[in-house]
C-alpha positions in Angstrom: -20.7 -9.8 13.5 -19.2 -6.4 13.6 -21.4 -4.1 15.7 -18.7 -0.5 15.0 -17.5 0.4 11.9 -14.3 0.9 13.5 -13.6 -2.8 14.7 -12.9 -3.5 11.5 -9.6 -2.4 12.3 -8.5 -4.0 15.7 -5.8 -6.2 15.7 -6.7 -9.2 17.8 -4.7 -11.7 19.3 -5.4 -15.2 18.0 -3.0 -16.8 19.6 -1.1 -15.5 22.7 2.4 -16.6 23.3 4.8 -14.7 25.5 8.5 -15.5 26.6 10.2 -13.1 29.6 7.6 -10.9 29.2 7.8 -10.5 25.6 4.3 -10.6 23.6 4.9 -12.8 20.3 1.0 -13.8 19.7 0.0 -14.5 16.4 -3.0 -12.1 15.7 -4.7 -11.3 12.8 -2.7 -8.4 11.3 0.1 -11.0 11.2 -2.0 -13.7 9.9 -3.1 -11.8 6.8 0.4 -10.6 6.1 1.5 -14.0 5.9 -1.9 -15.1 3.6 -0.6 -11.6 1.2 2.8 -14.1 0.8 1.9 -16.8 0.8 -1.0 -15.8 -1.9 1.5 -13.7 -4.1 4.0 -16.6 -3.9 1.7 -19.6 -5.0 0.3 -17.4 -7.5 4.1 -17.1 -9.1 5.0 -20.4 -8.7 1.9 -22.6 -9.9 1.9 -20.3 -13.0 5.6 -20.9 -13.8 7.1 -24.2 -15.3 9.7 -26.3 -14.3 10.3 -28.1 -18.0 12.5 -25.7 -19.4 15.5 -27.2 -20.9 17.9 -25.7 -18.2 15.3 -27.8 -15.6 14.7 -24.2 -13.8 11.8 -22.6 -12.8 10.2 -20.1 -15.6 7.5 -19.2 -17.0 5.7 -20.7 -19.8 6.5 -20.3 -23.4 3.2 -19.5 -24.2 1.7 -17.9 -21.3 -1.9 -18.4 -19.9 -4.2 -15.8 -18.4 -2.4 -15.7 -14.9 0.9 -15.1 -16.0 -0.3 -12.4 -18.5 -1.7 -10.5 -15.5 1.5 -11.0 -13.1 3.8 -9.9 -16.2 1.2 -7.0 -17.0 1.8 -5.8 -13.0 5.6 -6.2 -13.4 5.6 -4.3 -16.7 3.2 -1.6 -15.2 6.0 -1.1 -12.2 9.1 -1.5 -15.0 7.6 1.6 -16.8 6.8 3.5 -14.3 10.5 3.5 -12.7 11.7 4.0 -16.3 9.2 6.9 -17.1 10.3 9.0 -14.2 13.5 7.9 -12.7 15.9 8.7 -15.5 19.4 7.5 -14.3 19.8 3.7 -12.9 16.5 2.9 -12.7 17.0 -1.0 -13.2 18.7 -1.0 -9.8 15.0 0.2 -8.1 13.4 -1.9 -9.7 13.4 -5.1 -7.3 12.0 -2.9 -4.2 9.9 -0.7 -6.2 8.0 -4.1 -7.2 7.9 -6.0 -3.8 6.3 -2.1 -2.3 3.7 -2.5 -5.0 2.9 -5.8 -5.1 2.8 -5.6 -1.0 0.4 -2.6 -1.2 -2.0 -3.9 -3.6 -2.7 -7.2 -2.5 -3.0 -5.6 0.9 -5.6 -3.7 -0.1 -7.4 -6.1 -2.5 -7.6 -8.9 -0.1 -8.5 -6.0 2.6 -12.1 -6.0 0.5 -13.1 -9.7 1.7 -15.8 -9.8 4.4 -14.1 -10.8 7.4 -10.4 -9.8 6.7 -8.1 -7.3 7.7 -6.2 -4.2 5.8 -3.3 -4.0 6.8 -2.5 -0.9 4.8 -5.4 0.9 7.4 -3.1 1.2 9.3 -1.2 3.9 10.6 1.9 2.1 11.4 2.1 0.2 8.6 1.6 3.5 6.1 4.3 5.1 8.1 6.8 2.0 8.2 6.4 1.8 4.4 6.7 5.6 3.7 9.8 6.4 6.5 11.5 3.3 5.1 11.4 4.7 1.7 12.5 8.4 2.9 15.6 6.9 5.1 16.4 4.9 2.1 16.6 7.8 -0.4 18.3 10.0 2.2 20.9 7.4 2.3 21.5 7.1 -1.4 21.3 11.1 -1.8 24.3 11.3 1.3 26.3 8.9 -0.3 26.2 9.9 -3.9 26.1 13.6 -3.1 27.9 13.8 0.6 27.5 16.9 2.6 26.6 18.9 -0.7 22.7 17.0 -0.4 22.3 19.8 2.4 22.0 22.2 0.0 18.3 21.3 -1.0 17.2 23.5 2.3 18.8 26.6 1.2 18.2 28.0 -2.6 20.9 29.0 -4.4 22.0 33.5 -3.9 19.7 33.3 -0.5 21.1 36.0 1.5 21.8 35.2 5.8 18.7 36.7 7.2 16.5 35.2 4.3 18.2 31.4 5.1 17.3 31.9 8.3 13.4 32.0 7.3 14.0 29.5 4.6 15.9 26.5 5.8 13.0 25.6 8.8 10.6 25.9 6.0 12.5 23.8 3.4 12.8 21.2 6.6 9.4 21.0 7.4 8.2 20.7 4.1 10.5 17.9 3.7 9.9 16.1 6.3 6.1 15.8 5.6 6.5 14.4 2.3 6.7 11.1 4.4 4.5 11.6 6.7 2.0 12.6 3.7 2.6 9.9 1.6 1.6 7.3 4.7 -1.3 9.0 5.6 -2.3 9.5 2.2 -2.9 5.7 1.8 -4.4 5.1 5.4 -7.0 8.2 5.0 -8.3 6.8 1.8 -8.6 3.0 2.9 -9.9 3.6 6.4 -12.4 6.0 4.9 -13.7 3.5 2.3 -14.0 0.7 4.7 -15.6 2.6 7.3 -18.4 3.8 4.8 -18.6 0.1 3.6 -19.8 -1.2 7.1 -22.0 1.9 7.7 -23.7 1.0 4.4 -24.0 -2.7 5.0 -25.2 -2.1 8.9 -27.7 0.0 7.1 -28.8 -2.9 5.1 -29.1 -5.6 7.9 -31.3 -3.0 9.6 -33.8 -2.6 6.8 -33.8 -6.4 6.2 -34.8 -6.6 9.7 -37.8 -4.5 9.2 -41.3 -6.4 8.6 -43.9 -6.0 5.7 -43.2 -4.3 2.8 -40.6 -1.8 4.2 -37.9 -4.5 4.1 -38.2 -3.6 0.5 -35.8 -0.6 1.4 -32.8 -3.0 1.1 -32.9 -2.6 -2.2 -31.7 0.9 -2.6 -28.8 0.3 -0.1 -27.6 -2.8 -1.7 -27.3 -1.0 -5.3 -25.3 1.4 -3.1 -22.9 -0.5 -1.6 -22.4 -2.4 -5.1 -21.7 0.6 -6.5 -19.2 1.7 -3.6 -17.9 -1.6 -3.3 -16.2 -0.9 -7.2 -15.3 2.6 -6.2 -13.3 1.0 -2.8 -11.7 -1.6 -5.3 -10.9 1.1 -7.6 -9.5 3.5 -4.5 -7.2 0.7 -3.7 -5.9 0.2 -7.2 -5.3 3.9 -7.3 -3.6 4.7 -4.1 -1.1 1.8 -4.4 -0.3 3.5 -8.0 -0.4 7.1 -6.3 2.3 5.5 -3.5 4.7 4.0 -6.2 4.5 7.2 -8.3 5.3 9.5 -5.5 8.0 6.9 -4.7 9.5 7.7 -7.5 9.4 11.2 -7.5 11.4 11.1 -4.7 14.0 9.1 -5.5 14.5 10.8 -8.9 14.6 14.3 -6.9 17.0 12.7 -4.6 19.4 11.0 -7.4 
């Protein structure tokens, strides 16, 4: 049992293998990464068919209940590339929907007892959110060349007012990144620290003898109720992270 809120979010080494000094342990950030896939690609696959008449995997005809709710995420991401990206936005489409569906069932199977969030991290937000910035900044470059400089200097800007402007313009530029990472790990972190601080809580008052155990009752209802608010905060930020995404990529095409 946990005795810190903040071990939560150690990444342990499960299984330690090194070669010429080179740490390759499995541990258990790595070990619920590959439970996200392999989750997200048994849920595809045992909810598709294979008795089309091409013999190819598809989806049913008729769907069921799972395949509504994995064609309701794919339609969710599909409109929200086509609501604010307005030129070539089928092209996005493919990375835009493996970022989402990475980032939410991250954070979904974060709210397990005894798992890991990946997405509480800080180096995981970051990779996610820099990989995104380089990847715009490379498509803005390439469509736009050396005239893409000229989003750090407004248009009739006089010398000695560029020379005030263009830090400013950088700086504010370069934090869009780093805010959008840190947007995601602030809000998960939070929530699952105040989680274990509630449930700690609990365990204590069960603890207690006589008639005072009664207590749990009012920290239970609590952490029921924070428990939806923490599943509704991860809904929400993965949404907030593919919408700011966007924005960015529409700013920078």
């Amino acid at each position: 049992m946990l005795h810190a809120p903040l071990e939560q979010f150690q990444i342990l080494s499960l299984v330690s293998i090194k070669i010429f000094n080179l740490d390759f342990s499995i541990t258990n950030f790595l070990l619920i990464n590959l439970l996200a896939l392999i989750t997200f690609l048994s849920f595809i696959y045992f909810n598709s068919s294979n008795s089309n008449y091409l013999q190819e995997t598809s989806f049913y005809f008729i769907p069921n209940s799972w395949q509504k709710l994995i064609e309701s995420i794919s339609e969710i991401t599909a409109q929200l590339i086509s609501d604010i990206i307005t030129t070539d936005n089928e092209k996005y489409f493919p990375v835009i929907s493996v970022l989402f569906n990475f980032i939410l069932f991250s954070n979904v199977i974060g709210l397990i007892p005894y798992t890991f969030t990946a997405t509480s991290h800080l180096f995981v937000t970051f990779t996610l959110s820099f990989s995104v910035f380089i990847g715009i900044n490379v498509i803005t470059f390439e469509k736009y060349k050396l005239k893409s400089f000229s989003l750090f200097l407004p248009a009739n800007t006089t010398f000695f007012l560029a020379l005030l402007l263009v830090p400013i313009e950088f700086i504010s530029y370069i934090a869009k990144p780093v805010s959008l990472g840190v947007r995601l790990f602030i809000n998960l972190m939070a929530g699952h620290t105040l989680l274990k601080v509630i449930v700690g809580f609990s365990w204590s008052m069960l603890l207690l003898e006589n008639f005072t155990s009664f207590g749990l009752i009012l920290p239970l209802i609590t952490l029921v109720v924070l428990f939806g608010l923490e599943l509704g905060v991860a809904l929400i930020q993965t949404y907030v992270f593919i919408v700011l995404t966007c924005i960015y990529i529409q700013d920078g095409s």
